[in-house]
N, C-alpha and C positions, 0 to 999 in steps of 0.2 A: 833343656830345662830340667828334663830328669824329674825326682820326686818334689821338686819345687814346684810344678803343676798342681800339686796335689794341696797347698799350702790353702787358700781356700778357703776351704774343707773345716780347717781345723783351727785358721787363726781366731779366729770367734772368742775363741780359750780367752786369749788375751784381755778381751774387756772385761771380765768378770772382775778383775780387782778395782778399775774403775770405777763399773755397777755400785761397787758395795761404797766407794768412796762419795760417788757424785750424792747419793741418798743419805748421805749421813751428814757431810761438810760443805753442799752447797746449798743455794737456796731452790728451792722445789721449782721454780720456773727454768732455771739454770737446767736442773739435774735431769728434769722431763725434756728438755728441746737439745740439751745432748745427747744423750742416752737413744733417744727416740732416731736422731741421724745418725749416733753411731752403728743403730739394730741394722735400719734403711739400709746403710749404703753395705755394711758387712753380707746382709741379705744377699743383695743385691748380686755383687761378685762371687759369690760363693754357687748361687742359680746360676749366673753367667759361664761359671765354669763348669761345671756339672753339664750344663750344656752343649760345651766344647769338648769334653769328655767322650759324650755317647755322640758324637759325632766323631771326634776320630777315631775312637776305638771301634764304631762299628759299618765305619766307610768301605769296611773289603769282606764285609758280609754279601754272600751273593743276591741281586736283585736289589742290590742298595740304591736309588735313585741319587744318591750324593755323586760327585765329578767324582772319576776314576784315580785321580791324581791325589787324591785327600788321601789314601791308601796308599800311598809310595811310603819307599822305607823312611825317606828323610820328616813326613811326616809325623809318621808313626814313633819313629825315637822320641821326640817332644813330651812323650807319655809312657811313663814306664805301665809295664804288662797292660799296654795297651787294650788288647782284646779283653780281657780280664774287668778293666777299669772302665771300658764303655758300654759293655751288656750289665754292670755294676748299677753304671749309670742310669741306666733305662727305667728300673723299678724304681730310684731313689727317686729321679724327678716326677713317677705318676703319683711318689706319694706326697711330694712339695704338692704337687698342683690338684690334688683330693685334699689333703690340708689347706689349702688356702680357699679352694672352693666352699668348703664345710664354714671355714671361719666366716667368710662373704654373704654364704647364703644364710647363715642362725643370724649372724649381723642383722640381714635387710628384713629377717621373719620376724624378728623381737620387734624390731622396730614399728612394722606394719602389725602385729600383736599391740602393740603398747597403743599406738594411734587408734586402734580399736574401741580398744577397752576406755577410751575416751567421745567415741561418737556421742554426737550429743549435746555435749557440755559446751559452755561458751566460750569463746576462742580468747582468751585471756592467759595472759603470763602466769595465772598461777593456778593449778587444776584439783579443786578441795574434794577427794571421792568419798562416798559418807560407807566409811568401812570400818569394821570396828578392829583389825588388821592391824598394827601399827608399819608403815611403811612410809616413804619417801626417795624420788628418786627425780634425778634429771633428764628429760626427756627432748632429744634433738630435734631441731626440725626446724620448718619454715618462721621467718622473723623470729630467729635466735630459741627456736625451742618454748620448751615447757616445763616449769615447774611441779609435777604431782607428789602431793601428799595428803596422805587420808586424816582420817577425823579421828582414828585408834592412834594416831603420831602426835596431831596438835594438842591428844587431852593428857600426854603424858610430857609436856614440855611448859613449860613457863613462856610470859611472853617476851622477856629479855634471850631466852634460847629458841625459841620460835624465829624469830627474828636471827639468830645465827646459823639457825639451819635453812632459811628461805637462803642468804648470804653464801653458805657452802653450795649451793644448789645452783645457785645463780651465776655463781664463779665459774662450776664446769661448763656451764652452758657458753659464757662469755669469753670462756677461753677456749673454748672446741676438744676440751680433752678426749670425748670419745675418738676423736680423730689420732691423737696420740696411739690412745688403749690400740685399735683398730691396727695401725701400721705392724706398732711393736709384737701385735698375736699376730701378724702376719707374716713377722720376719722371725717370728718361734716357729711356725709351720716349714719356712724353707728350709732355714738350719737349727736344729735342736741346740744347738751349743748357746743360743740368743736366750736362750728361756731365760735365765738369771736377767737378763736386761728387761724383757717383760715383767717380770715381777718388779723388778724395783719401778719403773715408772707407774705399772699399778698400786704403787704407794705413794711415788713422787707425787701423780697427780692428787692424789688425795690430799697431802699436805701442802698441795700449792693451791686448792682451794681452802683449804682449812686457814691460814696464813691472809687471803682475800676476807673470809669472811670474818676476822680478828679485825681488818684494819675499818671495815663496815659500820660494825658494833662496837669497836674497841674497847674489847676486853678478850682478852687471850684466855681467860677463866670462863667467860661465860659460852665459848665456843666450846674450850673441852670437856666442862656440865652437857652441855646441849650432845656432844659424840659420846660419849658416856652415857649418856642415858637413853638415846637411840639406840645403839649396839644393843645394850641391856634387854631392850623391850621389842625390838624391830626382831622379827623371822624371814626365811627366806620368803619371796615371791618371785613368782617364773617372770614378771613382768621384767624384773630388776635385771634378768641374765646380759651379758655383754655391755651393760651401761656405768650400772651402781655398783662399785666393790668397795665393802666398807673400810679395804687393809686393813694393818698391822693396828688394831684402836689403841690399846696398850702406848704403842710408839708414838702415834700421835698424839694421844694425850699425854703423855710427857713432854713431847715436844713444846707444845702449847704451854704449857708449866714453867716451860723453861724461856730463857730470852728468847728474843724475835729474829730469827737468820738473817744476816748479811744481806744486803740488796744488790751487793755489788757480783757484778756476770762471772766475777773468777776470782779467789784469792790472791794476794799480792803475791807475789813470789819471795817474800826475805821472811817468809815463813816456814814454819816446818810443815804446816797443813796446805801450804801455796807451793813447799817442792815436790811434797809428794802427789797434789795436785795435778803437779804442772807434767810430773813424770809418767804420772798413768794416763794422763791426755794424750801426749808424745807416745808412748806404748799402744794407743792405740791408733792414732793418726797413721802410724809405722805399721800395723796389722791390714789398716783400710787399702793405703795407699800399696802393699805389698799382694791384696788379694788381686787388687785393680792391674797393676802390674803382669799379674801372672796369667789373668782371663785376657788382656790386651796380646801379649804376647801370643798366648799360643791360636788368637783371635788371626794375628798378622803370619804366623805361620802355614794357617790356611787359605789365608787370601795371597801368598806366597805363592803357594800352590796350585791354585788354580788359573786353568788355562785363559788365557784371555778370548 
């Protein structure tokens, strides 16, 4: 396999031009349930390997409980400078798995923080805190979550944008986006090179609720009045961390301005936005399917090698 082992590692590369394509030319539900599998499954083989890695580079460390046989030469060729690339491996992976723990545990603290800071109140869809704070934000949880926004939010909104912001709020909730946010920082934690996909779904999701709450009120203006003038007035709160990311506002409220995205799952193909579409999907189907390939491989090489 030689330096193809290593590939991995580094195809990740590849989806960045997608990233940038899926968020610009598809429609935000598209662009988030791509993007979001393509982070996934890249993640995925990329740990996989990394994990084949410090195992056979460091199977002929003395006191290795691994089989003796992992350590023959015909294994060890499979991985160029072997020794090198699996003590490499060692600290990469405790820091995959201190990154993903860190993301795990602020995840389930905010969450238990936010459900706090709500004791009390009535178990209702929609949670009014009398703050003078301007804030709102979507809050997960048992029968589809919670609604919260304070009383510094509703006195600075109209009641036609009132109503487009319950609508934005209501969409994350009904679409599970934290559940998106959640995988995509998790799949930035195993491979750095994903970061660019995390960002953009931290936008996608935005405008796929932004896009929900337009077809609610119907009005693509009174939605990006209502984001405009929240941004404006709304400050950070620790409650918000890991849920509410307001993106690119700029972006979005252009978007909104502008016509309504396409509903259909993928551009035709007898387009110029549908070939280059169709090209950077296949670019990276071809990165996925070649990481899966090379964590398989050097997978069956060790089970090769081992005594029965």
């Amino acid at each position: 396999m030689g330096v193809f082992v290593l590939l991995p590692l580094v195809l990740p590369l590849t989806a960045w031009p997608v990233a940038r394509l899926a968020e610009q030319r598809l429609h935000p539900r598209a662009a988030t349930w791509l993007l979001t599998v393509t982070a996934c499954a890249l993640a995925l083989c990329s740990t996989l390997c990394l994990t084949l890695l410090m195992v056979v580079g460091t199977a002929q460390l003395p006191g290795n409980p691994l089989p003796d046989a992992w350590s023959d030469d015909e294994v060890r060729e499979a991985v160029p400078y072997d020794e090198v690339a699996g003590q490499a491996a060692i600290p990469a992976l405790l820091a995959v798995l201190a990154g993903c723990s860190r993301v795990l545990w602020r995840h389930v603290r905010v969450r238990r923080r936010a459900e706090r800071s709500l004791a009390g109140l009535p178990r209702r869809t929609v949670a009014v805190l009398p703050d003078p704070e301007p804030y709102a934000y979507a809050l997960p949880g048992r029968n589809r979550g919670r609604v919260v926004v304070s009383t510094g939010m509703l006195a600075q909104l109209a009641t036609r944008e009132r109503r487009a912001l319950f609508a934005h709020e209501r969409a994350h909730l009904a679409g599970g986006h934290h559940r998106f946010l959640l995988l995509v920082q998790l799949a930035a934690r195993a491979n750095p090179f994903l970061r660019p996909l995390r960002t953009a779904v931290s936008y996608t999701v935005e405008r796929w609720a932004d896009e929900e709450a337009a077809g609610v009120v119907r009005s693509r203006q009174t939605v990006a009045h209502a984001i405009g003038k929240a941004a404006l007035v709304s400050r950070p709160h620790p409650v918000l961390a890991g849920f509410a990311a307001p993106g690119p506002v700029p972006r979005r409220v252009a978007a909104l301005l502008g016509p309504a995205p396409a509903v259909h799952v993928w551009p035709s193909l007898f387009t110029a936005v549908g070939v280059a579409a169709w090209t950077a999907a296949a670019g990276t189907m071809i990165s996925a399917l070649s990481s899966a390939n090379s964590a398989v491989t050097l997978f069956l090489v060790l089970k090769a090698a081992t005594p029965l």
